[in-house]
C-alpha positions in Angstrom: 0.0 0.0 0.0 1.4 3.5 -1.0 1.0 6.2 1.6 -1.7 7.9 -0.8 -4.4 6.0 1.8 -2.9 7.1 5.2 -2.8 10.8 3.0 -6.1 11.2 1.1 -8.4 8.8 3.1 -8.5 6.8 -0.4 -6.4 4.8 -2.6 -6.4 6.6 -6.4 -7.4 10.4 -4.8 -8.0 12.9 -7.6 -6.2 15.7 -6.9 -8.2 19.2 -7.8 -6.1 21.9 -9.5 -7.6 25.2 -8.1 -6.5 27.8 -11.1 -5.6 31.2 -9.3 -6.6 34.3 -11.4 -3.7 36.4 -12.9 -1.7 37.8 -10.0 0.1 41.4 -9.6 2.6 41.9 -12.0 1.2 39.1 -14.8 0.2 40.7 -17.6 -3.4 39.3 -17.6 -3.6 41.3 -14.0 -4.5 44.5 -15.8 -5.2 47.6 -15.0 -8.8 46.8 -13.0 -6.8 43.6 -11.4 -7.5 43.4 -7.9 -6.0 41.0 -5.0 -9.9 41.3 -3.4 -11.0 39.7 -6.6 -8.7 36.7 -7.1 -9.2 35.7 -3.6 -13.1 36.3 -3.9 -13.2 33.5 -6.9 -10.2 31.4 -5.6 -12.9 31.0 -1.9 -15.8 30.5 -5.3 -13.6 27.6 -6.5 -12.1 25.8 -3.4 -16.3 25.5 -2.3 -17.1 24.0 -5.8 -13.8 21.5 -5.2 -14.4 20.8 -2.0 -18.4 20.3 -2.1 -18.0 18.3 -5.8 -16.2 15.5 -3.7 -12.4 16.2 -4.8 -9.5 14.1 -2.5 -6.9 16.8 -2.4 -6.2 20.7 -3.8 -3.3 22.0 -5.7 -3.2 25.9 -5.9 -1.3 26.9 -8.7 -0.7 30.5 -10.2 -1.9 28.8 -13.8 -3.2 32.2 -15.2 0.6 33.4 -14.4 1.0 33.9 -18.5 3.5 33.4 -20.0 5.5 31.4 -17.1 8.5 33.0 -15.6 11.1 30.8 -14.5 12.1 32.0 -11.8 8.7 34.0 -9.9 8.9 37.3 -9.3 9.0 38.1 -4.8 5.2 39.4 -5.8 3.9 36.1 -6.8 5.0 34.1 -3.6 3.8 37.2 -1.2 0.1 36.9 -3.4 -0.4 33.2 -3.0 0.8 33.1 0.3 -1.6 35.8 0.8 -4.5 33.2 -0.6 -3.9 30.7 0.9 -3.6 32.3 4.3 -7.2 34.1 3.7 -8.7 30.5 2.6 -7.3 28.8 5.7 -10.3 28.5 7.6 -12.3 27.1 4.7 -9.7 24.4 3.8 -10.9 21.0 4.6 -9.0 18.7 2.6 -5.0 17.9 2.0 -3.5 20.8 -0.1 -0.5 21.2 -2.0 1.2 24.2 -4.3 2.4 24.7 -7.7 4.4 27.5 -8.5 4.5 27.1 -11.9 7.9 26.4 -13.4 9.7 27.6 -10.4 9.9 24.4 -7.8 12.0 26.4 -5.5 9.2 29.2 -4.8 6.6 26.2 -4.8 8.9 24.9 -1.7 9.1 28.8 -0.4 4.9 28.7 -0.4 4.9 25.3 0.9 7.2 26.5 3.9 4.7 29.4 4.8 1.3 27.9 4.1 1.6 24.6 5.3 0.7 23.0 2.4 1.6 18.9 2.8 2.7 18.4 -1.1 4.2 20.1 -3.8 3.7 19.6 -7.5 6.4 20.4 -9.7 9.5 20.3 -12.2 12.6 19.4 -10.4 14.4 17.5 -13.2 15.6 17.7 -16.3 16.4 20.0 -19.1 14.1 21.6 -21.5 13.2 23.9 -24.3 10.0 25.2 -25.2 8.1 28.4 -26.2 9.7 30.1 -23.1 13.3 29.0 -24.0 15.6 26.8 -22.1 15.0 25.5 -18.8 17.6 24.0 -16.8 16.4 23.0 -13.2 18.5 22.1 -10.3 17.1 19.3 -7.9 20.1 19.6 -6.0 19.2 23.2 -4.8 15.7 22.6 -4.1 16.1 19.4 -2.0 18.6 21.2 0.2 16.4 24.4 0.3 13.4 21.3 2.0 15.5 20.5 4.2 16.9 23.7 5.0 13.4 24.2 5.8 13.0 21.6 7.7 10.1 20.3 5.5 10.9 16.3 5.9 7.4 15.4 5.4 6.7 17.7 2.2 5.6 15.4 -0.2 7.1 15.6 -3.7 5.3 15.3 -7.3 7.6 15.4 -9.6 7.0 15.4 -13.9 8.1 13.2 -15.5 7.1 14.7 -18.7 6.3 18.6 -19.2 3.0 19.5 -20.6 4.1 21.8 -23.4 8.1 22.1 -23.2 10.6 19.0 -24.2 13.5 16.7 -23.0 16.9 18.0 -24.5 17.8 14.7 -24.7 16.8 11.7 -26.1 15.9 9.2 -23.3 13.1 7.3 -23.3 10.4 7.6 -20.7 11.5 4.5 -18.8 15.1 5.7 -18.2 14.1 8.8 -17.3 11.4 7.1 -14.1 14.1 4.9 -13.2 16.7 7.7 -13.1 14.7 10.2 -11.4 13.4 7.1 -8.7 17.1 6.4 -8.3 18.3 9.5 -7.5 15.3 12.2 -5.9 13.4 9.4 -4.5 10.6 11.5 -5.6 6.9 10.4 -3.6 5.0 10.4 -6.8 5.5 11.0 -10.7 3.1 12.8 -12.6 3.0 12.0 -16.5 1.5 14.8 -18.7 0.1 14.9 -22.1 1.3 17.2 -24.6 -1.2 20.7 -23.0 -3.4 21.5 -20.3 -6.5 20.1 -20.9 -4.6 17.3 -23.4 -4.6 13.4 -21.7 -2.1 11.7 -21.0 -1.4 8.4 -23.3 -2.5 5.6 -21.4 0.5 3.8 -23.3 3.0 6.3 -21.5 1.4 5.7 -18.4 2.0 2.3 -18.2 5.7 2.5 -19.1 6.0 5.1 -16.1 3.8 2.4 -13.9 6.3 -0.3 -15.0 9.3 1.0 -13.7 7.9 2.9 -11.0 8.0 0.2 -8.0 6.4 1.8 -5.0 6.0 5.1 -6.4 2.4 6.6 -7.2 1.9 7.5 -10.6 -0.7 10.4 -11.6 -2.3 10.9 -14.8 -1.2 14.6 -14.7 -3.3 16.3 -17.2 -6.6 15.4 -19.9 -8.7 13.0 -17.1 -12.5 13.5 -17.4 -15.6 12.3 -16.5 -15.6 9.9 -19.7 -12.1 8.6 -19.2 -11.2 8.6 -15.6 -11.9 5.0 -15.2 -9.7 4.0 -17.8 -6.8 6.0 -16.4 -7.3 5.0 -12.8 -6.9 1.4 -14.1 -3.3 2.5 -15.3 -2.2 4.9 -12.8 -2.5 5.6 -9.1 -4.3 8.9 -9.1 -5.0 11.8 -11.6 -4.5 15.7 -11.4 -7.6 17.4 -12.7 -8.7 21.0 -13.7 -10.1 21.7 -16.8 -12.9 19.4 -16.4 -14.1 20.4 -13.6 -14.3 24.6 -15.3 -17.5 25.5 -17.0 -17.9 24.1 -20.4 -14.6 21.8 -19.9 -12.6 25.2 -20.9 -9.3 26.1 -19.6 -10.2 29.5 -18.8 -13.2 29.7 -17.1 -13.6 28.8 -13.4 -15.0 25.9 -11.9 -18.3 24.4 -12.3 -19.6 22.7 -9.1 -21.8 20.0 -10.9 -18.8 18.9 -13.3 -16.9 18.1 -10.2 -19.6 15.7 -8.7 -20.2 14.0 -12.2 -16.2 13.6 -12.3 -16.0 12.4 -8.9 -19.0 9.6 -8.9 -17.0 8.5 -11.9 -14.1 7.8 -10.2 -15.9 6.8 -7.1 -17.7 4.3 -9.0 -14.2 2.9 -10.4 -12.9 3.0 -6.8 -15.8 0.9 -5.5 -15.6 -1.6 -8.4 -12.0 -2.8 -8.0 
């Protein structure tokens, strides 16, 4: 048994991506942006999550467009701020995603109390934003400079939208990560937000993965969230649980309870 029971309260959790709203200094913030606001429809959200039967939340700063790769001070302060203004309202495990930065998502984690972290702490890629080069090294040191030994760790093995600059296959790359991180749970990713996840690609991960979890990381829905439970360990879901199944839009309450008796139903039939 992976510690995702003892953790979630159930084996193959979904964990909930709640989308924060463009913060200060992103340039979808805008001139009528206002802190007020994204906190008003991040509280909107984490009641739809939360009351649609969700196992676990992961506030990210997704409408951060594009991605910097290493966050500006502004960004940490503002979900910091969120989170500490949600507090109260929490009721299930949350984690953080600081998009593209996995040392700031550690930095949030620390001042939050968040109990996981979602994030790219391996590899070498290039995308639409250029090169990134991460450094594992740094951010395991910074957890533990932190004392954070019980900050759990979801690491990519794939990036959504940006690519290996390398050529190893998927399996090499688990079985290196496993071997050297001993990461607490791989996520695989299809190619966009929004996009599945090859149940093929899956598997490989699953394969070589031992005791590790491994989470469908983007594309799970109502229709296809049994098949990728029966491949994986858990999923990470966001865009369809928002109205209409689009990306940009926030979350609709009864898409989250026809998700979740989905997976529920899966859960039960095993």
């Amino acid at each position: 048994m992976s510690w995702l029971k003892d953790f979630f309260g159930t084996e193959k959790p979904i964990l909930a991506m709640l989308h924060l709203d463009a913060l200060p200094g992103d340039p979808r913030y805008g001139r009528d942006g206002s802190m007020q606001k994204v906190v008003s429809w991040a509280r909107k959200d984490l009641d739809a999550l939360q009351t649609g039967g969700v196992d676990g939340i992961i506030f990210s700063n997704e409408f951060s467009l594009p991605y910097q790769r290493k966050v500006s001070l502004v960004t940490v302060a503002a979900m910091a701020r969120i989170i500490g203004e949600l507090m109260s309202d929490i009721r299930i495990p949350f984690g953080v995603d600081v998009i593209s930065d996995a040392t700031a998502s550690i930095e949030v984690a620390a001042a939050t109390g968040a109990r996981f972290v979602r994030g790219t702490f391996t590899g070498a890629y290039v995308g639409d934003g250029g090169i990134q080069n991460t450094d594992v090294s740094a951010i395991l040191r910074r957890k533990s400079d932190l004392g954070l030994y019980d900050l759990r760790l979801l690491y990519f093995v794939n990036q959504e939208s940006d690519v290996y600059i390398n050529d190893r296959d998927i399996q090499s790359i688990t079985k290196s990560i496993i071997f050297k991180c001993e990461p607490d749970g791989l996520c695989v990713s299809g190619e966009s937000a929004g996009t599945a996840a090859n149940s093929e690609l899956i598997g490989r991960v699953k394969a070589v993965s031992g005791s590790v979890p491994v989470f469908a990381n983007t594309g799970c829905n109502a229709q296809n969230i049994a098949e990728k439970l029966s491949v994986c360990d858990g999923a990470v879901v966001a865009t369809a649980f928002k109205v209409d199944g689009k990306f940009d839009n926030h979350v609709d309450r009864e898409r989250v309870v026809e998700f979740m008796q989905a997976a529920k139903a899966y859960r039960a039939g095993r």
